[in-house]
C-alpha positions as CSV (number, residue, x, y, z in Angstrom):
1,X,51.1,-100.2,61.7
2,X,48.8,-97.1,60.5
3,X,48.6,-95.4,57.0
4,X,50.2,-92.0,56.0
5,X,49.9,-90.0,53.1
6,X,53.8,-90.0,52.1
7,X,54.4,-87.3,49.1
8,X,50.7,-87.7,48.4
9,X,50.8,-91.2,48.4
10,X,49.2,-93.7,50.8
11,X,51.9,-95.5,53.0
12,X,52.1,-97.6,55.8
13,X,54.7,-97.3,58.7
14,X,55.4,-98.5,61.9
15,X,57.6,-95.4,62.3
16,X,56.3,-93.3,65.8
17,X,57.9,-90.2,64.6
18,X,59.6,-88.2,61.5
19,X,63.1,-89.5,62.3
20,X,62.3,-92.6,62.3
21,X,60.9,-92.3,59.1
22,X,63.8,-90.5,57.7
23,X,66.0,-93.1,59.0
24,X,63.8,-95.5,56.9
25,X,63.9,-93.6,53.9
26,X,68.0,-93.5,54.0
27,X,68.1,-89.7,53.8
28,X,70.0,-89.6,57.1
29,X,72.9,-87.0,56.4
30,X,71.2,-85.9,53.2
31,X,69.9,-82.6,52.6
32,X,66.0,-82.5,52.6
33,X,63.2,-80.8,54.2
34,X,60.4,-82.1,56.1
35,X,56.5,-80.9,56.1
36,X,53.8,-82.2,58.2
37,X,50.6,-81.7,57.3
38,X,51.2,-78.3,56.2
39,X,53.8,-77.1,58.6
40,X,57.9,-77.0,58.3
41,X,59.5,-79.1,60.8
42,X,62.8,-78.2,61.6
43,X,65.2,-80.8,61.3
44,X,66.5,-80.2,65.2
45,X,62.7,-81.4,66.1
46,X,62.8,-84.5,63.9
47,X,62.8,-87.2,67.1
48,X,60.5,-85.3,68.7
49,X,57.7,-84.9,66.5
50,X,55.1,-87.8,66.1
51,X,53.4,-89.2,63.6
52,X,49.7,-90.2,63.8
53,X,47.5,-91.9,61.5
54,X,46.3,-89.8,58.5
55,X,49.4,-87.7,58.6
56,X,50.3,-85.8,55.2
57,X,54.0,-86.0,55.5
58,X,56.0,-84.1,52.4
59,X,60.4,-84.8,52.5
60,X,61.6,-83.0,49.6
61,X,65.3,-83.6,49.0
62,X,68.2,-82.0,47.2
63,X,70.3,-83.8,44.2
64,X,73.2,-83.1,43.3
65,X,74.8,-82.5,40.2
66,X,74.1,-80.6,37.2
């Protein structure tokens, strides 16, 4: 387990990289975007990118409706 900053706030995971932790937020096939510690990640490099302890991890995601 190690602790993330998650939208500013602190959070611990036992996720090993940003899909993961999308999985475990449930916003798998939703529309959202993803910044690590200051940097886009595009969602195509999701799996691939790890997360460390200390990360600042940012997911803003679209709703729907009006």
């Amino acid at each position: 387990m190690m602790q993330i900053y998650l939208n500013g706030e602190a959070t611990n995971t036992t996720c090993t990289n940003l899909l993961e932790l999308i999985q475990e937020l449930e916003l798998e096939g939703k529309r959202f975007a993803v910044e690590q510690n200051e940097m886009i990640i595009a969602k195509s490099r999701l799996a691939q990118t790890p997360i460390c302890t200390e990360d600042h991890i940012e997911i803003i995601h679209a709703v729907g409706g009006g």
